[in-house]
DSSP file (Angstrom, degrees, kcal/mol; ACC not computed):
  #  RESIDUE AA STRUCTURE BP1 BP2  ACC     N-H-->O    O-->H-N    N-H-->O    O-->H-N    TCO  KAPPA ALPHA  PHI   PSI    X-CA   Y-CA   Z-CA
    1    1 A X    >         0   0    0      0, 0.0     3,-0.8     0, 0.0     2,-0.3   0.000 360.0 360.0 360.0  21.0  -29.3   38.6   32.6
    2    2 A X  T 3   +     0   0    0      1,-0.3     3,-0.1     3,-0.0     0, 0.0  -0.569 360.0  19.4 -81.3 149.4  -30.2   37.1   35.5
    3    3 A X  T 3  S+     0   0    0     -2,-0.3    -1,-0.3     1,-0.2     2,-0.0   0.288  90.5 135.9  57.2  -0.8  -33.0   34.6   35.3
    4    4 A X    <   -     0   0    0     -3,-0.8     2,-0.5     1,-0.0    -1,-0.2  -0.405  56.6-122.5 -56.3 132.9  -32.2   34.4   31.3
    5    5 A X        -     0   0    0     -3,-0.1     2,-0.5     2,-0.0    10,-0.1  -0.851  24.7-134.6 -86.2 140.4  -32.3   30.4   29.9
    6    6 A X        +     0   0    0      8,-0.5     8,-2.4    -2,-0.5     2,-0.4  -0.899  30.5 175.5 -96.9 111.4  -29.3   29.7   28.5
    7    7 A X  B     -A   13   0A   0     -2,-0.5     6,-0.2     6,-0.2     4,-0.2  -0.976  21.7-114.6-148.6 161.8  -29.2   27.8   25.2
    8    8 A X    >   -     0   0    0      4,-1.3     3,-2.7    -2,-0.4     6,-0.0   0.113  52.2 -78.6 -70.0 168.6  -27.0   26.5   22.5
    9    9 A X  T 3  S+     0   0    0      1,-0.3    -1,-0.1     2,-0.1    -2,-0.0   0.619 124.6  50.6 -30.2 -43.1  -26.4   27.2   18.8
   10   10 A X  T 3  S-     0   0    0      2,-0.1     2,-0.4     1,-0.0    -1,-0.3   0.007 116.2-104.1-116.9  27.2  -29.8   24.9   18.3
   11   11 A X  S <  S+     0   0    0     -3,-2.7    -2,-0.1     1,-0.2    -3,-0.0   0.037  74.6 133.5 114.4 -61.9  -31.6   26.1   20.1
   12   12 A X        -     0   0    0     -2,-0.4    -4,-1.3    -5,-0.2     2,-0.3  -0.074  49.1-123.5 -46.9 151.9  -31.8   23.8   23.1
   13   13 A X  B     +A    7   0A   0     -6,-0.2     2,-0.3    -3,-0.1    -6,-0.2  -0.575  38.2 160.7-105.8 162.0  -31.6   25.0   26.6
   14   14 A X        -     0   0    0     -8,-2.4    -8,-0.5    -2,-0.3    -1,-0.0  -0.776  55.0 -82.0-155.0-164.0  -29.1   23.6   28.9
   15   15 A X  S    S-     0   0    0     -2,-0.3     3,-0.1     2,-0.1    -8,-0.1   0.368  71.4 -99.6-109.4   7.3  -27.2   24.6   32.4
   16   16 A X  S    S+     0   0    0      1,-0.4     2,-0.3   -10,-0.3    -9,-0.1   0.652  78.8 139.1  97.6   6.5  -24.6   27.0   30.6
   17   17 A X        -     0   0    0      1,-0.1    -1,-0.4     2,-0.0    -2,-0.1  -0.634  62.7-108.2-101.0 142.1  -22.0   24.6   30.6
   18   18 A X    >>  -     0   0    0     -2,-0.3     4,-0.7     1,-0.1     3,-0.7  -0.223  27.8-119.9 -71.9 162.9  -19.8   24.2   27.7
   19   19 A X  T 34 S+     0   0    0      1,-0.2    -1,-0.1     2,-0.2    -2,-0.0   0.255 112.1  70.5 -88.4  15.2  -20.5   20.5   25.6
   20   20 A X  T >4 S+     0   0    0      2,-0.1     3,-1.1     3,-0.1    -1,-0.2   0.544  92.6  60.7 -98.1  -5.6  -16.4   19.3   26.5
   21   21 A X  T <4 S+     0   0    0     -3,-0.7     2,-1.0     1,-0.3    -2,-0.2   0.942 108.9  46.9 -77.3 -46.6  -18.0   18.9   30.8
   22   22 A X  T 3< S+     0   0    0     -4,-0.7     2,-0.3     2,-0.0    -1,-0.3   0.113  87.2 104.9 -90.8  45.0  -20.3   16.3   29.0
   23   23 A X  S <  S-     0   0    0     -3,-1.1     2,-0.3    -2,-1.0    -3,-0.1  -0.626  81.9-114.0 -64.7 140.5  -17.6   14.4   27.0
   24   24 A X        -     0   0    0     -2,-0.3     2,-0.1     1,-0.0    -2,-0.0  -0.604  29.6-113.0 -92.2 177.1  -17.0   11.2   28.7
   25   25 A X        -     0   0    0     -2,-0.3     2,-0.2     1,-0.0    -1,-0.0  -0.542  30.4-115.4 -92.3 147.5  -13.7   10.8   30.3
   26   26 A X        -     0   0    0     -2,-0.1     2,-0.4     1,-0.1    -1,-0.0  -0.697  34.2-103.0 -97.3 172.6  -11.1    8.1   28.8
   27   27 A X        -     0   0    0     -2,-0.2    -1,-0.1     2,-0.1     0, 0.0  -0.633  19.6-160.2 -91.7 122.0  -10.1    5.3   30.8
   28   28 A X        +     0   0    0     -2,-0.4     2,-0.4     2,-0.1    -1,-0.1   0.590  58.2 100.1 -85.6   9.2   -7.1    5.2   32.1
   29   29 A X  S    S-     0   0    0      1,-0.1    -2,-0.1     0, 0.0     0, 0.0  -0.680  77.6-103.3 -86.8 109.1   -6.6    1.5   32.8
   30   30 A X        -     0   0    0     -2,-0.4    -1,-0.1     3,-0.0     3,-0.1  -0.156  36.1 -97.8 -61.3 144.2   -4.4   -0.5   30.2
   31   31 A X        -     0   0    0      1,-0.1     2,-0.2     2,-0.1     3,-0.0   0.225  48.8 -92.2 -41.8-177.7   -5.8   -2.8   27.4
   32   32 A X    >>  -     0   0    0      1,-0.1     4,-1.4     4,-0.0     3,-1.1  -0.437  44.9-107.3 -86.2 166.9   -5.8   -6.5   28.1
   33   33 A X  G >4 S+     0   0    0     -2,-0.2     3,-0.8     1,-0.2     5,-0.1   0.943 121.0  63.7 -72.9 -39.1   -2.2   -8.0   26.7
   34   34 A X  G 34 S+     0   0    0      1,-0.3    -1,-0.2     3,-0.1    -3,-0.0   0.340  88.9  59.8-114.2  58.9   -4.4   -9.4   24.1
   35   35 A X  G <4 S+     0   0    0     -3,-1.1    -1,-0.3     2,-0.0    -2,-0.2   0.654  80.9 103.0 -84.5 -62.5   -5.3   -6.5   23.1
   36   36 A X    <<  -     0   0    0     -4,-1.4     2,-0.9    -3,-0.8     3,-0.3   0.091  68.0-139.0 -29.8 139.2   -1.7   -5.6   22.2
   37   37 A X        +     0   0    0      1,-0.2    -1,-0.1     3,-0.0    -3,-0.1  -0.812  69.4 124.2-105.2  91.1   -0.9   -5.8   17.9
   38   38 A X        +     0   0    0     -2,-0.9     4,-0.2    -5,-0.1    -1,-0.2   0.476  36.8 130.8-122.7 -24.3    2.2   -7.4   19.1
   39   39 A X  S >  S-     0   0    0     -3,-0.3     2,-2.0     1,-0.2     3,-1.4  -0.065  71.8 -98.8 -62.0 126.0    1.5  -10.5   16.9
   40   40 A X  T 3  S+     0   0    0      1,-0.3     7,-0.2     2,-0.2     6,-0.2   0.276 112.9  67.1  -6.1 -21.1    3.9  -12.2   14.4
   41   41 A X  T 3  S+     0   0    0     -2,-2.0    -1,-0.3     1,-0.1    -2,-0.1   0.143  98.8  50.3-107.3  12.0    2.6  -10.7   11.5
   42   42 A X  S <  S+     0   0    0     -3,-1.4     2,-0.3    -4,-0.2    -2,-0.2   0.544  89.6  90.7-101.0  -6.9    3.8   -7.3   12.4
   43   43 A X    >>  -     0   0    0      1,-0.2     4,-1.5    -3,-0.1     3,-0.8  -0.605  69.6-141.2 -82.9 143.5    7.1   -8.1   13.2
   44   44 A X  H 3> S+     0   0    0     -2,-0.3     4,-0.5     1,-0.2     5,-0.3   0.987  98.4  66.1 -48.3 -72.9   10.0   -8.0   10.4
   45   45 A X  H 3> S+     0   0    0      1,-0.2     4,-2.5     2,-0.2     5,-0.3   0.638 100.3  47.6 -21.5 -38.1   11.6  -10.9   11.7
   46   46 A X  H X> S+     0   0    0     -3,-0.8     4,-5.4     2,-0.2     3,-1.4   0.986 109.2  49.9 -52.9 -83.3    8.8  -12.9   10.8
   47   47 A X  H 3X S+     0   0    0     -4,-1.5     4,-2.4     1,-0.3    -1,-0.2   0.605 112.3  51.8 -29.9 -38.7    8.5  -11.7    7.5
   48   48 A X  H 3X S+     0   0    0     -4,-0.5     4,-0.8     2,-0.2    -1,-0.3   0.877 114.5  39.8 -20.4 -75.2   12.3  -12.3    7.2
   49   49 A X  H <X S+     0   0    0     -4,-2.5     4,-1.3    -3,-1.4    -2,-0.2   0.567 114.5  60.6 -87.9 -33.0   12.0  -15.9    8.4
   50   50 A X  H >X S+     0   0    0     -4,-5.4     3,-2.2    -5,-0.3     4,-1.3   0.918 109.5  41.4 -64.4 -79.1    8.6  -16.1    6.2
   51   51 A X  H 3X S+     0   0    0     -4,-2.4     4,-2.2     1,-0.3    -2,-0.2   0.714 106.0  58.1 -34.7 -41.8   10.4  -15.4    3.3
   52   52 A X  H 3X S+     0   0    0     -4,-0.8     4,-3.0     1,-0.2    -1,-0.3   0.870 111.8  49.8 -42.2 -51.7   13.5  -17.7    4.1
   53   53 A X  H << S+     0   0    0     -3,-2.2    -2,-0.2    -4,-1.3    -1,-0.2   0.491 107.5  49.8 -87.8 -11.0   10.7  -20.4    4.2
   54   54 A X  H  X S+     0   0    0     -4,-1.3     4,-0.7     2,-0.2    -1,-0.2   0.731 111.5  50.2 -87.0 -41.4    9.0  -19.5    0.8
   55   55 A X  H >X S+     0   0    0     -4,-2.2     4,-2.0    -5,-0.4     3,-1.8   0.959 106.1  56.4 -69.0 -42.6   12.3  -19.5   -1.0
   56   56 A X  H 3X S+     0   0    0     -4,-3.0     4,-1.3     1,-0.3    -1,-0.2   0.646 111.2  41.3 -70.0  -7.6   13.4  -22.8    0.3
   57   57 A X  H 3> S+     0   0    0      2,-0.2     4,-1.9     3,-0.1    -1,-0.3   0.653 101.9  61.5-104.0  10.9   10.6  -24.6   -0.8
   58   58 A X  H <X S+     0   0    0     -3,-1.8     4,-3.5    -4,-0.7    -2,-0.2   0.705 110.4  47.8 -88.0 -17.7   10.3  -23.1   -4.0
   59   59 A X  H  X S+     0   0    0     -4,-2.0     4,-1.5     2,-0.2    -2,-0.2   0.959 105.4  58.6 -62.5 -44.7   14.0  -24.8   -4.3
   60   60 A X  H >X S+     0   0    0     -4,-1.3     3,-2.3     2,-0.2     4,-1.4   0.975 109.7  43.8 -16.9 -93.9   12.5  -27.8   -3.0
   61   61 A X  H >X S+     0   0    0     -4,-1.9     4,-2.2     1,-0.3     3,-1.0   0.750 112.9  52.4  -9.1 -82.8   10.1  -27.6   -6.0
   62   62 A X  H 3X S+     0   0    0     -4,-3.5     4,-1.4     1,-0.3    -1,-0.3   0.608 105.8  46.8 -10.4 -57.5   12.6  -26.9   -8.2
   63   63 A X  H <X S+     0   0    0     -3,-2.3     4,-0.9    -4,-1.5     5,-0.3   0.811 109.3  59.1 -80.6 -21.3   15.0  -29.7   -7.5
   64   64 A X  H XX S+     0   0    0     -4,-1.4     3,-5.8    -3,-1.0     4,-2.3   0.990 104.8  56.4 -71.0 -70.0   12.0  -32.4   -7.7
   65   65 A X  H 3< S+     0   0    0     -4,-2.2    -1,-0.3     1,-0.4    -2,-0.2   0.510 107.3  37.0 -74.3 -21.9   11.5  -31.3  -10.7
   66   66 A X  H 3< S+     0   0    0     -4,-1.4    -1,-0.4     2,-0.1    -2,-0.2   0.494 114.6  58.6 -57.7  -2.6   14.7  -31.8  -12.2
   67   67 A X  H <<        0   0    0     -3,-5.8    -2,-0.2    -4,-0.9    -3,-0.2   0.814 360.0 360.0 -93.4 -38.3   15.2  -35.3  -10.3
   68   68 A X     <        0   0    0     -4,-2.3    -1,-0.3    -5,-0.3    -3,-0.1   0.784 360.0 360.0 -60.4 360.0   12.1  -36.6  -11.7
């Protein structure tokens, strides 16, 4: 087989080389921080402390409207 072209599944000719050498490579270099999904609306706590803050004003609500 020497002098033979070498080609793929479709056909195409190529250097014999498998298609993962022409993958690109990933970066090993970390996102920017705000990048991170670090943000307040994934943390429990929040949601916690959201909630806290929903109940007390629906009490709020609540007491106006019996004081009126």
């Amino acid at each position: 087989m020497i002098g033979t072209e070498v080609r793929d599944s479709c056909g195409s000719s190529g250097t014999g080389e498998t298609p993962q050498a022409f993958t690109p490579r990933r970066l090993t270099a970390r996102p920017a921080e705000s990048e991170h999904l670090e943000g307040k609306s994934t943390t429990l706590h929040y949601f916690v402390n959201n909630n806290k803050v929903c109940e007390n004003s629906q009490k709020e609500k609540a007491n106006k409207t019996y004081v009126n």
